[in-house]
DSSP file (Angstrom, degrees, kcal/mol; ACC not computed):
  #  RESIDUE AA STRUCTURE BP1 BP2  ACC     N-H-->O    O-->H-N    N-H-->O    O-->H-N    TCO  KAPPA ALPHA  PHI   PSI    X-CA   Y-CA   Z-CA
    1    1 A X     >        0   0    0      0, 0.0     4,-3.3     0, 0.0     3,-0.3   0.000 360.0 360.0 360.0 -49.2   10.4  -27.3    7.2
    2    2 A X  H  >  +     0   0    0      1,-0.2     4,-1.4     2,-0.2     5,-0.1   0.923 360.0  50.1 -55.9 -42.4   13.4  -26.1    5.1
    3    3 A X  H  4 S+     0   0    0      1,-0.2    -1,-0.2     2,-0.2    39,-0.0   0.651 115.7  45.1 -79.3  -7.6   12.9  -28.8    2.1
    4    4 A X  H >>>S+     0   0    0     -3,-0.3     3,-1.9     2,-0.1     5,-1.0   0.809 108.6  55.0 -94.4 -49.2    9.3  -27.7    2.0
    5    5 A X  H ><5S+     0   0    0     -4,-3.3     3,-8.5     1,-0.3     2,-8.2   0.868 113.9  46.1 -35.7 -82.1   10.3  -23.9    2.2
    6    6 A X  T 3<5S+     0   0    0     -4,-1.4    -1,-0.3    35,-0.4    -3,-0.1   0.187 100.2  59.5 -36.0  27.6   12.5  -24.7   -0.9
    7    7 A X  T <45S-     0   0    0     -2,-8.2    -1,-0.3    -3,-1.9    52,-0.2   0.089 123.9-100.3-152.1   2.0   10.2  -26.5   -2.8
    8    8 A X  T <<5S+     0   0    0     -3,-8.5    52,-0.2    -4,-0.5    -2,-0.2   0.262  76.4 137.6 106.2 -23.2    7.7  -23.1   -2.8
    9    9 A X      < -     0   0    0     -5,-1.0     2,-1.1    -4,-0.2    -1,-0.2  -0.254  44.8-152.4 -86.5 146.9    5.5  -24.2   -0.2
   10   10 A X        +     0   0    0     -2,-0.2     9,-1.6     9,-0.1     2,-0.1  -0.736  18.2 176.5-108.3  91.0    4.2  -22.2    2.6
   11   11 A X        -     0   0    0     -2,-1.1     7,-0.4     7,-0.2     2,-0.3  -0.459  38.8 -75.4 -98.3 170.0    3.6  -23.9    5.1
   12   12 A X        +     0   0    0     -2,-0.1    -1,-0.1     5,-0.1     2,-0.1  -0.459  53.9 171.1 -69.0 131.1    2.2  -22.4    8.9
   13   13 A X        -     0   0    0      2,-0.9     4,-0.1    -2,-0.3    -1,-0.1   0.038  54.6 -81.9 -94.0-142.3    4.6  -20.8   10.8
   14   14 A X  S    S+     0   0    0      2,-0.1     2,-0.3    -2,-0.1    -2,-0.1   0.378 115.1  58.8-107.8  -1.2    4.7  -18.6   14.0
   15   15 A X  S >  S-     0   0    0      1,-0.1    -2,-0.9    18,-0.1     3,-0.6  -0.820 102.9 -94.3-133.3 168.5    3.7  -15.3   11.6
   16   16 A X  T 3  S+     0   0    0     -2,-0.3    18,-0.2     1,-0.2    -1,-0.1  -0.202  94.0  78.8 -70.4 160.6    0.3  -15.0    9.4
   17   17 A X  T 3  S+     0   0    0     12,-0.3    -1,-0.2     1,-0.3    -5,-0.1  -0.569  74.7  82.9 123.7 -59.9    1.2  -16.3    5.3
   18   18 A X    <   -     0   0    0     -3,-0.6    -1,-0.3    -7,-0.4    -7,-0.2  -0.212  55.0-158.5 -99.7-179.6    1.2  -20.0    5.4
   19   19 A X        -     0   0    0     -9,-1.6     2,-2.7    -7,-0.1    -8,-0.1  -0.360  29.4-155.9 163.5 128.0   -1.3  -23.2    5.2
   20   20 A X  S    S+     0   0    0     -2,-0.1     2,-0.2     3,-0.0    -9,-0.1   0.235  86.1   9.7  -7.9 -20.9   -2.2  -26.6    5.8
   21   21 A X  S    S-     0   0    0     -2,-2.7    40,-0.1     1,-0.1    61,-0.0  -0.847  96.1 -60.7-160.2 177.4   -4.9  -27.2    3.1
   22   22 A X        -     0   0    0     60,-0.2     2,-0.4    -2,-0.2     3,-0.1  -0.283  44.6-133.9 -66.9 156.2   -6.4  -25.4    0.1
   23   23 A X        -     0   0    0     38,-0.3    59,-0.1     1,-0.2    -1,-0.1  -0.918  12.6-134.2-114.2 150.6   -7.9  -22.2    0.6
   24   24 A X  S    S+     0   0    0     57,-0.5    -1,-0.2    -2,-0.4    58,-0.1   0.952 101.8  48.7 -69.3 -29.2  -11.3  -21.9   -1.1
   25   25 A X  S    S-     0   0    0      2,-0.2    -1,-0.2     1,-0.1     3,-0.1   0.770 102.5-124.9 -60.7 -27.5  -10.6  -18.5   -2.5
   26   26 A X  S    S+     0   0    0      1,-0.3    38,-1.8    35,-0.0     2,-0.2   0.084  82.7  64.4 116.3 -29.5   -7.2  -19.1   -4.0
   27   27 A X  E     +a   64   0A   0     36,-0.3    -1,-0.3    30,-0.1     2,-0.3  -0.714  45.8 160.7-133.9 138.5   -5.8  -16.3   -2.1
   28   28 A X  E     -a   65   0A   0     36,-2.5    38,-1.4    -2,-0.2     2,-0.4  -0.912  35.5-108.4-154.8-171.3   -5.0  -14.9    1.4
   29   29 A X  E     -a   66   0A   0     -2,-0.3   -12,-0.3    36,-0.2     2,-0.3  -0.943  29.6-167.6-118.2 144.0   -2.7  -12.1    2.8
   30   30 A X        -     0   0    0     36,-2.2    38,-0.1    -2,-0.4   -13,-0.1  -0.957  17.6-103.7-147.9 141.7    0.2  -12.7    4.6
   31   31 A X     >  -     0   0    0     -2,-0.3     4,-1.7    36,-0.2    38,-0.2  -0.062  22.3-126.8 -55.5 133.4    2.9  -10.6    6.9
   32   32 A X  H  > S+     0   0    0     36,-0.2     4,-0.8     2,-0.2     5,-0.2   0.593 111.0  65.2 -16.9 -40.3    6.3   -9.4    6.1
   33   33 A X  H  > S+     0   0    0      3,-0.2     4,-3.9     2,-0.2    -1,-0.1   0.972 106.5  46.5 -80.2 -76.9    7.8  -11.2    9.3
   34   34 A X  H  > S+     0   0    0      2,-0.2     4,-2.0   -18,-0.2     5,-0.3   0.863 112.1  51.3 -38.4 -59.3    6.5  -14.9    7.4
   35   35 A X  H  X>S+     0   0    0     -4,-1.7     4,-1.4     2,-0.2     5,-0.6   0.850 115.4  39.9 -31.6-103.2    8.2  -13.6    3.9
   36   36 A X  H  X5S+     0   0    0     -4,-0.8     4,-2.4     2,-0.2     3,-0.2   0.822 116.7  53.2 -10.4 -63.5   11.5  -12.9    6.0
   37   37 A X  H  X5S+     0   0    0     -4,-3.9     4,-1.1    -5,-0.2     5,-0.2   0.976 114.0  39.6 -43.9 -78.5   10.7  -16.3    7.9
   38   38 A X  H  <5S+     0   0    0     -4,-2.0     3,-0.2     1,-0.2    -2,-0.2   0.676 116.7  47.5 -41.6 -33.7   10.4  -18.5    4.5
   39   39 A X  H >X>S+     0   0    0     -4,-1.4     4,-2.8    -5,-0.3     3,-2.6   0.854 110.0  57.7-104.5 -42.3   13.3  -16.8    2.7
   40   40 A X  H 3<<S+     0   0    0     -4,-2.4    -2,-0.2    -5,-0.6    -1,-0.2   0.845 111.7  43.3 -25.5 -49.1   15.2  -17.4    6.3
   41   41 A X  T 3<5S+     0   0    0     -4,-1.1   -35,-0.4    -3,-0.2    -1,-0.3   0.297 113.4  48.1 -88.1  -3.6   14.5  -20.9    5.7
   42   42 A X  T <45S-     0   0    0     -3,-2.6    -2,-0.2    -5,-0.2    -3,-0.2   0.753 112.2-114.4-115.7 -42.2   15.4  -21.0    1.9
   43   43 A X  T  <5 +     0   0    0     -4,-2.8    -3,-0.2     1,-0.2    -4,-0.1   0.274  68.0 138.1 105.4  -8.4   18.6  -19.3    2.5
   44   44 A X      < -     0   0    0     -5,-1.1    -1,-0.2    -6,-0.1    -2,-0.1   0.000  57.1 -85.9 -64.0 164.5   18.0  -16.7    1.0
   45   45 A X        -     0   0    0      2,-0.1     2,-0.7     1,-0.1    -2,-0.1  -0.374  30.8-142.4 -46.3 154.9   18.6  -12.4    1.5
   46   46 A X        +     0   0    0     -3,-0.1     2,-0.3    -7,-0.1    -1,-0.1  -0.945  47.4 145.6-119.1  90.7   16.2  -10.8    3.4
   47   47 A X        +     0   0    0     -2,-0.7     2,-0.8     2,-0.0    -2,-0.1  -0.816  24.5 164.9-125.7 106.8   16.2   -8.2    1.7
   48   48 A X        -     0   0    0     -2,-0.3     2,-0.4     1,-0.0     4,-0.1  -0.772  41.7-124.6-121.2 102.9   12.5   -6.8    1.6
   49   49 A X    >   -     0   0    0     -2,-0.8     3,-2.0     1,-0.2   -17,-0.0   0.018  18.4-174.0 -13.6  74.8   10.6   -3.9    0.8
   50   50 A X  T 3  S+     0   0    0     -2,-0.4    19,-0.2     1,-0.3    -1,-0.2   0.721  84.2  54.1 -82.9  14.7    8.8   -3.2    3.8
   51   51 A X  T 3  S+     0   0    0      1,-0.1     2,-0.4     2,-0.1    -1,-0.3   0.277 107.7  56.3-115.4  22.1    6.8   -0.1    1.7
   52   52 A X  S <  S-     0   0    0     -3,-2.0    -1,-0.1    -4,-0.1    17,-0.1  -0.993  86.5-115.1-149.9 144.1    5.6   -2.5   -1.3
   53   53 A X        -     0   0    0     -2,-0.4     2,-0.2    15,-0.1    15,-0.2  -0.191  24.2-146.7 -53.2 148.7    3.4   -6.0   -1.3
   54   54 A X  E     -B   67   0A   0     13,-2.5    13,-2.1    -6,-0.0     2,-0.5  -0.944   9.5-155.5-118.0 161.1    5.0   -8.8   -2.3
   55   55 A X  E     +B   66   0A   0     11,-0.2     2,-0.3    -2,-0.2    11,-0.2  -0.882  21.5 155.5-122.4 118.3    3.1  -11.7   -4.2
   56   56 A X  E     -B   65   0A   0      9,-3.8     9,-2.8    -2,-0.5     2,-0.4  -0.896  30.9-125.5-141.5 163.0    4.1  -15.1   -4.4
   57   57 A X  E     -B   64   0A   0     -2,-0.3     2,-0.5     7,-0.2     7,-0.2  -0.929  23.4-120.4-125.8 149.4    2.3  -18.6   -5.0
   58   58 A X        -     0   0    0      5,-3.5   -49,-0.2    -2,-0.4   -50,-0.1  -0.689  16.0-151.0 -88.3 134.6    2.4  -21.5   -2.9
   59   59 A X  S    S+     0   0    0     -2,-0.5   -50,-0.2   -52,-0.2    -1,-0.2   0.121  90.3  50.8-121.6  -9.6    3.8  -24.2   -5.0
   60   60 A X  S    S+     0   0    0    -52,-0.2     2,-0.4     3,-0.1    -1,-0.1   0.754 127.8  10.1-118.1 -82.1    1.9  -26.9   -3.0
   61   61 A X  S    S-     0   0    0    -40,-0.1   -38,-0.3   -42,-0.1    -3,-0.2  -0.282 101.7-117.6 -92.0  42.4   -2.0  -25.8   -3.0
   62   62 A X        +     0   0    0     -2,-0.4     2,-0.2     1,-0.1    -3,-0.2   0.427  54.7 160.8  10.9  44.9   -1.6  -23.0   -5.4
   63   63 A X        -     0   0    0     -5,-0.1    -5,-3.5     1,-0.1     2,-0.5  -0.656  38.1-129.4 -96.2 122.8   -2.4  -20.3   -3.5
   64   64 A X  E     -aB  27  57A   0    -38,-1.8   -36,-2.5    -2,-0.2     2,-0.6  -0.592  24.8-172.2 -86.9 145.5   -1.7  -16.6   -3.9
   65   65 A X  E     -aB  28  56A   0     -9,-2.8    -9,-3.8    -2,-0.5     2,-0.6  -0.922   9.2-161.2-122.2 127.7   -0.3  -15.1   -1.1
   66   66 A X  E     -aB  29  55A   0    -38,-1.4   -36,-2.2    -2,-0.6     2,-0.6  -0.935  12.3-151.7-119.9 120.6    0.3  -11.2   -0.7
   67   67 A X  E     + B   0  54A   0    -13,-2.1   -13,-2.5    -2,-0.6     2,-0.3  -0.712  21.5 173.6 -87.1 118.8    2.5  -10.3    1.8
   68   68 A X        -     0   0    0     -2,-0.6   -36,-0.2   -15,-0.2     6,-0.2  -0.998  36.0-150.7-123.4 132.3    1.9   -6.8    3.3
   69   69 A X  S    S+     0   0    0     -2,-0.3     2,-0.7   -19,-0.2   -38,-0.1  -0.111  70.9 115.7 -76.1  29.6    3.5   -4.8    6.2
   70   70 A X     >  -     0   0    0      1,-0.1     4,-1.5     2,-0.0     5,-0.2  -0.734  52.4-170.7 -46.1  69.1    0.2   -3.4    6.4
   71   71 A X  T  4 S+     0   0    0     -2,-0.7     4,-0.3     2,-0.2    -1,-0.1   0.645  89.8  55.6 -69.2  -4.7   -0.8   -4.9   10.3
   72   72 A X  T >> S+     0   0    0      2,-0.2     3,-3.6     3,-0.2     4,-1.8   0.941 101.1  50.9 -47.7 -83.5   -4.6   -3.5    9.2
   73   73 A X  H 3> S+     0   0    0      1,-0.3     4,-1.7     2,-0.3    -2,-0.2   0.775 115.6  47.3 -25.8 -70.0   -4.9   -5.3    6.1
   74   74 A X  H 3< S+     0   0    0     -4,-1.5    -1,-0.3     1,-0.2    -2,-0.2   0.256 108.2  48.1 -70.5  12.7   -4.1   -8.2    8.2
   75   75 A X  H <4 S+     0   0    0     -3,-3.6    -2,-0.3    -4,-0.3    -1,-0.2   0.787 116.1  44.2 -63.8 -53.5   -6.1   -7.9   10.8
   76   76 A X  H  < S+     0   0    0     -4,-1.8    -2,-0.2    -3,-0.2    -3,-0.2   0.620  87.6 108.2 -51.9 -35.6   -9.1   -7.2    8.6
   77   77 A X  S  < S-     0   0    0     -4,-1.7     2,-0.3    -5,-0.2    -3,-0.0   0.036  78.0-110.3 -55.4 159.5   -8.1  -10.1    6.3
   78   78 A X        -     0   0    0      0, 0.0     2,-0.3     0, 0.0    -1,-0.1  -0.727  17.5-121.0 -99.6 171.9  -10.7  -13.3    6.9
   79   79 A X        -     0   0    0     -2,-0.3     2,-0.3   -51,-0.1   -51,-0.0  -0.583  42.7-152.5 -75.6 141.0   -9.7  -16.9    8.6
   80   80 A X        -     0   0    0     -2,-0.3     2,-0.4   -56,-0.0   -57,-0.0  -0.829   9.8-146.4 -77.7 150.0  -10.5  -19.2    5.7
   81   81 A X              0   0    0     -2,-0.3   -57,-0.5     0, 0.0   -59,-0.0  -0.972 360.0 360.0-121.7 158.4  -11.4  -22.5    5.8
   82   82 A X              0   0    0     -2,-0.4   -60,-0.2   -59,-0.1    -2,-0.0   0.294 360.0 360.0 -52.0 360.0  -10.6  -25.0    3.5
């Protein structure tokens, strides 16, 4: 899990952000607690805005991911399938 974290990829964890396969849009949203997880795993700071998005792209299926502590926004967000 760490050598994929480090390598860009987002894979699923225990919080909304990562996934298994392409998404058809290109896109999803994903929580602040997975940002925090993945940078956990990289080694990085957790040092995170929790009042601004981040955007970041997954390095494996080249997917943009915007991480919000917005728990609406990700509720609302849809399930994609691949």
């Amino acid at each position: 899990m760490r050598e994929e974290a480090l390598r860009g990829e987002f894979r699923p964890l225990a919080w909304k952000g990562g996934a298994d396969k392409p998404l058809k849009a290109g896109k999803c949203v994903g929580s602040l607690h997975y940002l925090a997880t993945w940078q956990g795993l990289r080694g990085e700071n957790l040092d995170i805005d929790t009042d601004a998005s981040v955007i970041l792209t997954c390095t494996r299926f080249q997917t943009q991911v915007t991480f919000k502590s917005d728990v609406q926004a990700l509720a609302l967000a849809p399930i994609e399938e691949g």
